[in-house]
N, C-alpha and C positions, 0 to 999 in steps of 0.2 A: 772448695773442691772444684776441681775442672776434669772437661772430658779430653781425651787424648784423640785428635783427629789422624787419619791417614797420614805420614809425612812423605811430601816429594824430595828423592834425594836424586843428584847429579852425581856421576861417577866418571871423575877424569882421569884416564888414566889410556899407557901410550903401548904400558908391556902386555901382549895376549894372557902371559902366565898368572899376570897378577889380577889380571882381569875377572881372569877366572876366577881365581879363589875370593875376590870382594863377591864376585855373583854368588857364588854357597854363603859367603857369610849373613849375604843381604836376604839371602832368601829364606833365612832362619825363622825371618819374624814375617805375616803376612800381610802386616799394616805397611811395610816400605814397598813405596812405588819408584820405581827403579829407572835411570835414562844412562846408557852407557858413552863416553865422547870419547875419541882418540887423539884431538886436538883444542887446544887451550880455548882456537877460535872458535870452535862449532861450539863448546858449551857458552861463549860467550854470546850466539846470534840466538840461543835457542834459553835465554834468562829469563825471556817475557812468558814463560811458563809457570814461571814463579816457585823453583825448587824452595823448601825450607834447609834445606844440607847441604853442601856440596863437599864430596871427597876430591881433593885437589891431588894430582902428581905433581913433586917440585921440580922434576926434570922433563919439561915435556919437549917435542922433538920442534915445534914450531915458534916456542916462545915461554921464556921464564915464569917460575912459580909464582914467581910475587908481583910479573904484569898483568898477569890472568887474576890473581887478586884483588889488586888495585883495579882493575873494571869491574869485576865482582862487587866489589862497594861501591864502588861510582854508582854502579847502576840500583842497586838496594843496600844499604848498610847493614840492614836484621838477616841478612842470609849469614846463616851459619856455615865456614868452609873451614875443612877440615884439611890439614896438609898431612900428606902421606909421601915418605920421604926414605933413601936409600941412606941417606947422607947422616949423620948423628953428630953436626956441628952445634955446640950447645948457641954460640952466637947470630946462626942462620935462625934456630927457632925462636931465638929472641925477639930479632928485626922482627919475622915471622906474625910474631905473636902482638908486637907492636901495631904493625900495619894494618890489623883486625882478624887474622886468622882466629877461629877458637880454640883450634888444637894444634898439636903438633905431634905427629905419630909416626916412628920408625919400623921400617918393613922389617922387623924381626918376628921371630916365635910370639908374643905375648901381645902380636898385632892384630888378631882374631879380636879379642875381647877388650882391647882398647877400641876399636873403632866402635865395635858394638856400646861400649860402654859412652861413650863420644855422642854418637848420634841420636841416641837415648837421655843423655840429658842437656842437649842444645835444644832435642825435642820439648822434656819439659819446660826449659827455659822460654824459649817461642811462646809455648800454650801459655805461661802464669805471664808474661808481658801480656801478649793477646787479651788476658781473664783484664789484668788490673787495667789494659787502658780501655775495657770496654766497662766496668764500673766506673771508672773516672767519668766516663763519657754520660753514662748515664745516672751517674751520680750529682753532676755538673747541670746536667738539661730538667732534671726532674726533683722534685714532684710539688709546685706550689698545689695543691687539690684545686684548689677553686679559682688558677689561674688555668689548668688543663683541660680540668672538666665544665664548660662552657654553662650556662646559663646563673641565673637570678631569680628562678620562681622560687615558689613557697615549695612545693615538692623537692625540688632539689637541693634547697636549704634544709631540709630534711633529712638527705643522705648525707651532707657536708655532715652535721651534725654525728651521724652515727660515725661515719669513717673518723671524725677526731677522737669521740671516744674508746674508737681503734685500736690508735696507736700506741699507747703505752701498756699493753700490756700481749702475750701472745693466744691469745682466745682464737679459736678456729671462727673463720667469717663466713657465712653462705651467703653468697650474691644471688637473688631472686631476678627475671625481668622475662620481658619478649625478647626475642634473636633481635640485632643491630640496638640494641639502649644502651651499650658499653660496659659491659661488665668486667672485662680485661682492663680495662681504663681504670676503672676503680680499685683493682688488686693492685695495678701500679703506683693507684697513690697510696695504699695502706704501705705498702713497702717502702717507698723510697721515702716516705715521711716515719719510719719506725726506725726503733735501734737497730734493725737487723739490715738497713739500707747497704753496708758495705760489703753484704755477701748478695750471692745470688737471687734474680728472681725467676724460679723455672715454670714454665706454662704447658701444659698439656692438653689435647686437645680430647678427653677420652673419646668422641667420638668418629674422629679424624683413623685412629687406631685398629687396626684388624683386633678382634677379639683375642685372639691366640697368640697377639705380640705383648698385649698391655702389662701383662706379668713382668713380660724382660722389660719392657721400654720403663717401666716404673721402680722392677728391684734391682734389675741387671743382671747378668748371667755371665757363668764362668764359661771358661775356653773348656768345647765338646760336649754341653749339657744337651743341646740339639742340632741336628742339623743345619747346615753354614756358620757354627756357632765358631769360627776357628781362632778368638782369643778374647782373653776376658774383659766385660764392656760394664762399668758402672750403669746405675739406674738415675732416674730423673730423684728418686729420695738423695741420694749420696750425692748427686750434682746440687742436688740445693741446701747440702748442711750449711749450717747456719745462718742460713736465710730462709726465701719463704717458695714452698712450692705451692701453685696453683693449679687446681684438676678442673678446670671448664668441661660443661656438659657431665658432670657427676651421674647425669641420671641414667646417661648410656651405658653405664659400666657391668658390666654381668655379672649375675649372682653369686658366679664361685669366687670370681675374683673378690667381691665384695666383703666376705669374708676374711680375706687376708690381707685385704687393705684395713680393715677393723683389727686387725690381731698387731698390726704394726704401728697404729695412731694408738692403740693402750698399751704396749709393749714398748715403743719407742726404741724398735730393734729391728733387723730384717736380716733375713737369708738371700743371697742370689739365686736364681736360678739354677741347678747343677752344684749348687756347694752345700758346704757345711758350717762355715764361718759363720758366727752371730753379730751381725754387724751394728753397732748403736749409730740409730742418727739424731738429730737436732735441728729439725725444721719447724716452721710456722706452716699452718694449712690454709687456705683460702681456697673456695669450690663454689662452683656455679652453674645454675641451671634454667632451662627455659621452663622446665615440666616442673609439673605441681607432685613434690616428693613426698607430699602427704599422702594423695590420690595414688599413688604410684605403692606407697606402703600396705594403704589398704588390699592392691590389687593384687600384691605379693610380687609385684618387680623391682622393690627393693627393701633392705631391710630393713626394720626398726629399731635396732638397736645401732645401727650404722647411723642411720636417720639422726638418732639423738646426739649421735658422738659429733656428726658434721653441722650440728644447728647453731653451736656454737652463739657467734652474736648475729643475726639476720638481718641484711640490710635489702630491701626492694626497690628496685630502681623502675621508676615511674616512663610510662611510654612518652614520645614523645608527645602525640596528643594531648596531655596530661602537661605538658609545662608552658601551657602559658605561651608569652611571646619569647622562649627562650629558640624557637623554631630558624628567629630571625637572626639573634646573634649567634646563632652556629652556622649558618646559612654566610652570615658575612668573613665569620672564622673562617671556612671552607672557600672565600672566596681568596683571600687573601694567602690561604696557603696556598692554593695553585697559583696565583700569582707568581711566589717564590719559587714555586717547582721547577715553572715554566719559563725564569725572568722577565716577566712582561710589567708594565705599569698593571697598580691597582684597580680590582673592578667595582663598579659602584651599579647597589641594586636600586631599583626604583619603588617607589611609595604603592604604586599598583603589583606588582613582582612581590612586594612584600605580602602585601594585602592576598593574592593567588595562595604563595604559600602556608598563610594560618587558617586558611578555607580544607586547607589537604590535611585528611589523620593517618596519612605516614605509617600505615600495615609495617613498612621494613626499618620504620623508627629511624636513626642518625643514620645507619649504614646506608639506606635510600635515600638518606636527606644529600651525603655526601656526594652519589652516583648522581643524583637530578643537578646539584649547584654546578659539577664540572661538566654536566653538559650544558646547564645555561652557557656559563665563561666561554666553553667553543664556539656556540650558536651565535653569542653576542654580537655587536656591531661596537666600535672604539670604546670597549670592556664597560658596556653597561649592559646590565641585565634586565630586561624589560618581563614583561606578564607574558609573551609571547615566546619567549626564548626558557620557558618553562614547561615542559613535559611532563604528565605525570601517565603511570602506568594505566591503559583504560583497564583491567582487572579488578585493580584496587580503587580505584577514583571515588567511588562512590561506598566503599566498605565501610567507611564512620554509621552506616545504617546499620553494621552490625552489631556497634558497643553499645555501652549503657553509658547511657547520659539524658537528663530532662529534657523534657520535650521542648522547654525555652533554649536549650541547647542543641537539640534537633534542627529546629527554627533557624538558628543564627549558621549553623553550617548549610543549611535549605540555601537559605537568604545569601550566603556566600559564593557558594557555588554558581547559582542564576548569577547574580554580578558580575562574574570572573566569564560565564559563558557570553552575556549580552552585553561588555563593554561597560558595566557599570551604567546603564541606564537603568536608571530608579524607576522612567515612568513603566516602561518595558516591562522588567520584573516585576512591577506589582501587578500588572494586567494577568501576567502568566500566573502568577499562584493566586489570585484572585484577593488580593489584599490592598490597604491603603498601601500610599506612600508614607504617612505618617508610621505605622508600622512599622516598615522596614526600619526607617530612622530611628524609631523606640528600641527596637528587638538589635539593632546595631551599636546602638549607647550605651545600653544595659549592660550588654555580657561584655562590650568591652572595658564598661567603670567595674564588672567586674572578675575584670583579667581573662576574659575568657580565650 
């Protein structure tokens, strides 16, 4: 299922009378946006606007139908031009239609509803090429899991885990975590590694959404159901039949709505907005939240019985704190991708730069981790990343006082932090917190024999 976007159409044409009358027919529908030319040349200076239509005249006053075609493919091939023609030579529309025309349409009586019918499914055509080569594409780049989603701890062999047992079957997924731990990431791999990989995967942001859209943006709504509503727009269900749609932020979603998002995950049917049609659909769910939907149950801002429908199989995706030295190979992932972005040579991070970053617990988790490493890269001097060209928010710098973790783990981020401040003078820092140095040494071996 795909959605039908606004089409830009080009209208070439040289007679006032006929001009007119494409304008009425054009303006039937509210989705065509309209460019009128009166010469072959002007719509030829004015292509890099990128019309998906063009209605062509075969007799234009400055230059032949089929020269102003042949630049029309020169310059884009996938533009769809329609020739509109006086003439009713079966052999001109032949050439015509050779040369890459897609239609060939004679200015008589029954030319209303031929072009209409014309530019309507060149439009489809555009949209399912557009659909297939952007699955191809993403069919093609995705989804090793455990090549996308970066690290090696024991936590995240954790989730690897859950996400395989995933795949083969369609059980609703709820993604648990803090904002920035990747939770769209991992609805990517459930998808593109399932059988449903060759249809859609649609993503919604519930909380991105004004209250009072999420109804249409989700079931769709017919043409005049409300105000600006001026023609009929599938929902984010229908756009992801038979594939998998994803509802991030599940917890924002309002009470009433909630309701009838429950009436359609047991029904596996929906109404649009302003209709009456019962429409079946066939998607997989995957949903995600930062809020504890337990707590949120209890408190009556969501429901229970929705609750249990979306718990489906639980997967928790662990903060970054929480993984170990995976801090570091994401760290070097991010560096190497702005490399690409940028085309610069690779950057190489340094043994102290590393050290700074497993000292920091990362409140905005990977999304932080990514904003800090591309400012390292900028800061850098001939793309190495030093301890110095490392930033961290003063806000947050010091928030790991807020988690729970053992006091041996207290210590080691104590003992971190003083390092990263005083250069790594051992004598230094043990003066300041009033400790040996054999301590620090101890309390640094320990948690890192074990992973900390």
């Amino acid at each position: 299922m795909y959605e039908k976007d606004p089409v830009k159409i080009f209208v070439v044409e040289d007679d006032p009378t006929y001009t007119k009358f494409l304008q009425y027919v054009l303006s039937l529908n509210p989705d065509f946006e309209v460019e009128y030319f009166n010469t072959g040349k002007d719509c030829i200076n004015a292509l890099n606007k990128r019309p998906s239509v063009i209605t062509l005249d075969y007799s234009l006053p400055d230059m032949p139908g089929e020269a102003v075609l042949k630049e029309i493919k020169a310059f884009d091939p996938d533009i769809n031009v329609i020739i509109v023609s006086a003439q009713e030579k079966i052999g001109t529309a032949v050439e015509l239609l050779k040369a890459g025309a897609y239609d060939y349409i004679s200015k008589d009586e029954d030319a209303k509803d031929r072009i209409l019918n014309s530019i309507n499914n060149a439009r489809n055509k555009t949209s399912l090429i557009r659909e297939i080569d952007r699955l191809k594409e993403e069919i093609n780049t995705k989804y090793e899991f455990e090549k996308s989603i970066i690290g090696n701890s024991t936590a995240l062999k954790k989730v690897f885990g859950l996400i395989e047992k995933s795949l083969n079957t369609n059980i609703t997924v709820s993604i648990t975590g803090e904002t920035g731990t990747g939770k769209e990431l991992v609805a990517k791999a459930i998808h593109y590694n399932s059988p449903r990989k060759k249809k859609r995967l649609v993503a919604v942001n519930i909380a991105a959404i004004p209250k009072e859209l999420i109804e249409s943006e989700l079931f769709g709504h017919e043409k005049g159901a409300f105000t600006g509503a001026a023609a009929r727009r599938i929902g984010k269900f229908e756009e992801a039949e038979g594939g998998t749609l994803f509802l991030d932020e599940i917890g924002e979603m309002d009470l009433n709505l909630q309701s009838k998002l429950l009436r359609v995950l047991q029904e596996r049917e929906l109404t649009r907005v302003g209709g009456n049609e019962v429409i079946k659909v066939d998607v997989r769910i995957i949903v995600a939240t930062h809020r504890n939907l337990q707590e949120d149950v209890k408190n009556g801002k969501f429901r229970e019985d929705l609750y249990y429908r979306l718990l489906g199989l639980p997967i928790h995706l662990p903060p970054l704190r929480e993984r170990d030295k995976d801090v570091v190979l994401i760290a070097k992932y991010f560096l190497d991708q702005f490399a690409n972005e940028n085309k610069s040579k690779k950057y190489k991070i340094t043994a102290e730069a590393q050290e700074k970053l497993l000292s920091y617990p990362f409140p905005g988790n990977i999304r932080e981790l990514k904003s800090i490493i591309e400012l390292a890269a900028v800061m850098s001097q001939d793309n190495q990343v030093n301890a110095e060209d490392i930033t961290f928010s003063n806000t947050t710098r010091d928030s790991f006082m807020l988690k729970e973790m053992t006091l041996q783990q207290y210590m080691y981020h104590i003992i971190r932090n003083f390092l990263n401040k005083y250069d790594n003078n051992v004598l230094e820092v043990a003066q300041r917190l009033g400790i040996g140095k054999s301590s620090i040494y101890r309390y640094l071996k320990e948690m890192e024999e074990a992973g900390i």
